[in-house]
KOLPA-814036 format. One line per 8 residues: for each residue z, x, y of C-alpha. Coordinates in Angstrom, 3 decimals, padded with zeros to 6 digits. Example, Ala and Ser with C-alpha at 12.3 -4.5 7.8 and 13.67 -1.06 7.14 Angstrom:
BEGIN
007.800:012.300:-004.500  007.140:013.670:-001.060
//
This chain:
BEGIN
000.000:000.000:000.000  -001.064:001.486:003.452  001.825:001.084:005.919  001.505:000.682:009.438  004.347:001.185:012.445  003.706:-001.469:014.601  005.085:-000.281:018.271  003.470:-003.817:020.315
005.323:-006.708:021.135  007.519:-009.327:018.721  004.787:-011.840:019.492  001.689:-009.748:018.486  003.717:-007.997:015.679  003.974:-011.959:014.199  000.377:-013.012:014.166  -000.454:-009.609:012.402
001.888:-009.140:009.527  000.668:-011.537:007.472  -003.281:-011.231:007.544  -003.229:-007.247:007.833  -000.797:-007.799:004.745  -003.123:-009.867:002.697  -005.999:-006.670:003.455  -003.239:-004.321:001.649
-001.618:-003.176:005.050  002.058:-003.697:005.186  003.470:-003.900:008.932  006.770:-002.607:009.825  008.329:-003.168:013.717  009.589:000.605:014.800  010.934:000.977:018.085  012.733:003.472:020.384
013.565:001.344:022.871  016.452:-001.245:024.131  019.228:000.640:022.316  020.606:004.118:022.145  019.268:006.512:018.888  020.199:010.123:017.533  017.419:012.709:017.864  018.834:014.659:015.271
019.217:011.599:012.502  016.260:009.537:013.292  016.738:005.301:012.307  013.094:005.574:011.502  012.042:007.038:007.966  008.381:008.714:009.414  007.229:009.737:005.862  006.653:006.136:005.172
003.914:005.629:007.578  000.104:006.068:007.161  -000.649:005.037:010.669  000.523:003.718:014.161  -000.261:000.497:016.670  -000.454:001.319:019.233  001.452:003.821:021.079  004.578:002.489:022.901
004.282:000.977:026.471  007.830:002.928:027.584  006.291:006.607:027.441  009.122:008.728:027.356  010.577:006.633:024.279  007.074:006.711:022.952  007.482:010.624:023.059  010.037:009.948:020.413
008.640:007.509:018.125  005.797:009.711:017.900  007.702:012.968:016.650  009.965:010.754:013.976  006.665:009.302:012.684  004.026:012.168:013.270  001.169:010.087:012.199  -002.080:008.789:014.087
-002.460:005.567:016.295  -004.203:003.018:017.314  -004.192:003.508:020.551  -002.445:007.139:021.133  -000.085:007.829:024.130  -003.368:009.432:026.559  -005.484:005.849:025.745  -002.457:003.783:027.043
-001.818:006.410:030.042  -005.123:005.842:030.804  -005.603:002.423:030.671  -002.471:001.763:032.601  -003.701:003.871:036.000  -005.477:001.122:037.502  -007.144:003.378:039.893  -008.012:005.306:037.765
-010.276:003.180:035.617  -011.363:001.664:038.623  -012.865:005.082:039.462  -014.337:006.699:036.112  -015.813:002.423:035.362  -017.309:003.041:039.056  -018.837:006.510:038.303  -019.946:005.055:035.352
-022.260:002.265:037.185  -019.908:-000.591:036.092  -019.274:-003.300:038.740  -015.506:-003.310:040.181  -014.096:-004.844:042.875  -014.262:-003.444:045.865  -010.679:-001.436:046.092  -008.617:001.233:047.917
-006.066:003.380:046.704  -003.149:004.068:048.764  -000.783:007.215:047.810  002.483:006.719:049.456  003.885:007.858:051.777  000.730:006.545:053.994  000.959:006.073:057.732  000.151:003.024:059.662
-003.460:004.634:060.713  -004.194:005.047:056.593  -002.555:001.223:055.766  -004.695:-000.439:058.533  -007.706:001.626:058.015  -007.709:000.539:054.265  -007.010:-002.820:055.269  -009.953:-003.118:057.503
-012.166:-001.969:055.088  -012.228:-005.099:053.072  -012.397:-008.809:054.122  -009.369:-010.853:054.238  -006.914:-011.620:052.789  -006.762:-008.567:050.598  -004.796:-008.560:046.610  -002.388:-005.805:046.970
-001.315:-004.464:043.745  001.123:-001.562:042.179  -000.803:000.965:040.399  000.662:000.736:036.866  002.187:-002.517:036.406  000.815:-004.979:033.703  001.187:-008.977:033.708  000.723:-009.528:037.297
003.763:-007.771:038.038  004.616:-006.962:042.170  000.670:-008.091:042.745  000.685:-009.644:046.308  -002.279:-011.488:048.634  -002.306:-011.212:052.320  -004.520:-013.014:054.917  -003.490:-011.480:057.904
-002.711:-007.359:059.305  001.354:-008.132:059.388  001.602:-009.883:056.124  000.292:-006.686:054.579  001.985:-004.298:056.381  005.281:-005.677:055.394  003.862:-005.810:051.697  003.794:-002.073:051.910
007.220:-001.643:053.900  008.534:-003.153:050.470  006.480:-000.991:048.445  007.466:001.876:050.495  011.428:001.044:050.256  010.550:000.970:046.545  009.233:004.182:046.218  011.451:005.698:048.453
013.617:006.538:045.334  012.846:009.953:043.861  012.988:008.608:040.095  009.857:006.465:041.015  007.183:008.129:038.814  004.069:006.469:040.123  004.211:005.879:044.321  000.955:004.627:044.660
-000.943:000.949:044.826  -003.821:-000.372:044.954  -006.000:-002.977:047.611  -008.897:-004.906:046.270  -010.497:-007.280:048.111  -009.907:-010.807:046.793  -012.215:-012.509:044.866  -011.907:-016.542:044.946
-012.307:-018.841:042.495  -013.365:-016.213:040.004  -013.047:-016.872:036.570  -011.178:-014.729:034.840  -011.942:-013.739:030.970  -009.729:-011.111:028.956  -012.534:-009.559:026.417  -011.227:-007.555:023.247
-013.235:-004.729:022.344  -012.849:-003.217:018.973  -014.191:000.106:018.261  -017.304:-000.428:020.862  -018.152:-004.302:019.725  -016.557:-007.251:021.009  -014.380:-009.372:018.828  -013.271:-012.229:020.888
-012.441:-013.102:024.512  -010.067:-016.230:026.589  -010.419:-017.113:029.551  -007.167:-017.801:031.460  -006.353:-020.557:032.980  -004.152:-022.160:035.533  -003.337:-026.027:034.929  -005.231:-027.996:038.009
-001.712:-028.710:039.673  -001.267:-025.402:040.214  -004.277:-024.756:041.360  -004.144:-027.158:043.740  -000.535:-025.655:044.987  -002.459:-022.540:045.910  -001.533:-020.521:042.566  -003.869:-017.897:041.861
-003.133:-015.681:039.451  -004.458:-015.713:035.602  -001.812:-014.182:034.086  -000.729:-016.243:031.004  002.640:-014.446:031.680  002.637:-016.428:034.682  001.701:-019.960:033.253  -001.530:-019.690:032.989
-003.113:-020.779:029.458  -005.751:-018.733:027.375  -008.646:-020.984:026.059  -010.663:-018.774:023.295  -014.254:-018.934:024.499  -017.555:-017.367:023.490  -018.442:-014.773:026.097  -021.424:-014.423:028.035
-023.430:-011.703:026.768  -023.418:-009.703:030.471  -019.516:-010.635:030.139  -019.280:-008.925:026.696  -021.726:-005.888:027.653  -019.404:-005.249:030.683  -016.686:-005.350:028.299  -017.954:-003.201:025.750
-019.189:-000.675:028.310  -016.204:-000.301:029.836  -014.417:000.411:026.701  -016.899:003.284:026.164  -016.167:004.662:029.499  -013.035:004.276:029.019  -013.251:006.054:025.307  -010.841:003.730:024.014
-010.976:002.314:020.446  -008.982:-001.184:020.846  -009.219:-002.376:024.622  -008.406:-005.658:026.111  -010.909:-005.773:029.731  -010.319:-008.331:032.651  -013.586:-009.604:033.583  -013.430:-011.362:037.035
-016.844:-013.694:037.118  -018.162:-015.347:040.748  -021.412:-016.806:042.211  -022.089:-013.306:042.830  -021.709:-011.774:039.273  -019.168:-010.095:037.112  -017.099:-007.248:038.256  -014.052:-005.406:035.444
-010.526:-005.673:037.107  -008.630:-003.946:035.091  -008.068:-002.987:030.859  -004.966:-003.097:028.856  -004.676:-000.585:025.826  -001.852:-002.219:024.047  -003.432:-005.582:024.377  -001.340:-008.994:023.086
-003.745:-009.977:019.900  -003.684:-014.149:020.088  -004.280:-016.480:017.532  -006.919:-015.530:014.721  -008.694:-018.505:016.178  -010.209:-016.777:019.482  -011.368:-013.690:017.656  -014.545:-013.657:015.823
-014.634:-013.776:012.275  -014.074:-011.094:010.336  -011.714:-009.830:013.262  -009.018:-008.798:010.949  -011.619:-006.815:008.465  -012.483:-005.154:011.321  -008.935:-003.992:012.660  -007.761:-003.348:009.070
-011.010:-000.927:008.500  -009.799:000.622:012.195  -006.356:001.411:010.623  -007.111:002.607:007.800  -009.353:004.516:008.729  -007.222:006.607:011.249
//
């Protein structure tokens, strides 16, 4: 029996155990997190693992995991890294000739000249966004000069603490009534996609955000093929074997807002079939 440390979420972790399982994979939750554990007399038995998904979201505690278990993953600690700079994939997706919205990165500390220069640059209101948080986390619109500029005194009080790893965010010009699709690519092909979702009250309450973290819901939904080429060339870009992409869609086209490499897997229902031949073969073969 191949076993597999599974380092994603409870929720994922449930959906998987029991069709990986009937493919001859057995899935075992590992963590290194929410707790305190001895470095020299590791909880984890390593030896027992053929295999990792994917590498923790909490790095340093990732660090860990990964010397107890010393085996390969799906993804590895420098595919989450990079998926989780935004501005980062913003920029190599952008070198790479794939549509993104239209963003700035600001690298604090940034005077007044830089803030209003960058907000300027793009119509209003502007999305303001931290670099490296995930579902929708601190992300922030403003429709006027002052509403932003006190978005980024906040940001700034934030980051005035010296333990603050990453001090920089992001501003993207805002794109309404986009749709918004999250498209999973597996190993360079598409295996599914959602789009999320807010219910029509909200919508008509001014909510904006997709995040189904936030309420919104994710409807499985057969992408449109310059959707899932989008998707699946950013994942090349990106060189990333298992890659959830944000695919904002308006009137004026498609642009990628941002990836996740430890993506939440949904019910089996929104993925093609075959999805779980697929990720088993991706596992095993490791």
């Amino acid at each position: 029996m191949f076993r597999l440390a599974f380092a994603n979420e409870a929720e994922t972790f449930e959906r998987v155990r029991d069709p990986l399982a009937e493919r001859g994979i057995a899935v075992e939750a590992v963590a290194a997190s929410h707790g305190s554990y001895s470095l020299t007399e590791p909880p984890v038995d390593g030896t027992r693992f053929d295999a990792g998904f994917v590498f923790p979201g909490r790095i340093m505690e990732g660090g860990v995991l990964d010397a107890w278990l010393d085996v390969p993953w799906l993804n590895d600690r420098e595919d989450v890294l990079t998926s989780r700079n935004k501005a980062g994939v913003l920029a190599t997706l952008a070198d790479a000739g794939i549509p993104t919205p239209d963003s700035v990165l600001v690298s604090n500390p940034a005077d007044t000249d830089a803030l209003v220069a960058a907000y300027e640059r793009l119509p209003s209101p502007v999305v303001v966004k931290p670099n490296s948080t995930t579902r929708g986390i601190g992300v922030a619109k403003a429709a006027d000069l002052d509403s932003f500029l006190g978005i980024c005194d906040y940001l700034d009080l934030v980051h005035d603490y010296r333990a603050t790893g990453d001090r920089s965010y992001l501003v993207q010009e805002y794109l309404p009534n986009a749709r918004d699709y999250r498209v999973m690519v597996l190993e360079g092909d598409v295996v599914g996609a959602v789009e999320r979702r807010l219910p029509d009250a909200d919508v008509a309450a001014g909510r904006w955000k997709h995040n189904v973290h936030r309420g919104a819901e994710a409807v499985g939904i057969d992408p449109d093929p310059e959707v899932a080429a989008l998707a699946e060339r950013t994942a090349s870009a990106l060189d990333v074997s298992f890659l959830g992409v944000d695919v904002l869609v308006t009137a004026d086209g498609a642009v990628v807002n941002e990836t996740n490499a430890r993506p939440t897997i949904d019910e089996s229902e929104k993925y093609d079939e075959g999805f779980y031949d697929r990720l088993a073969a991706a596992v095993t073969g490791l």
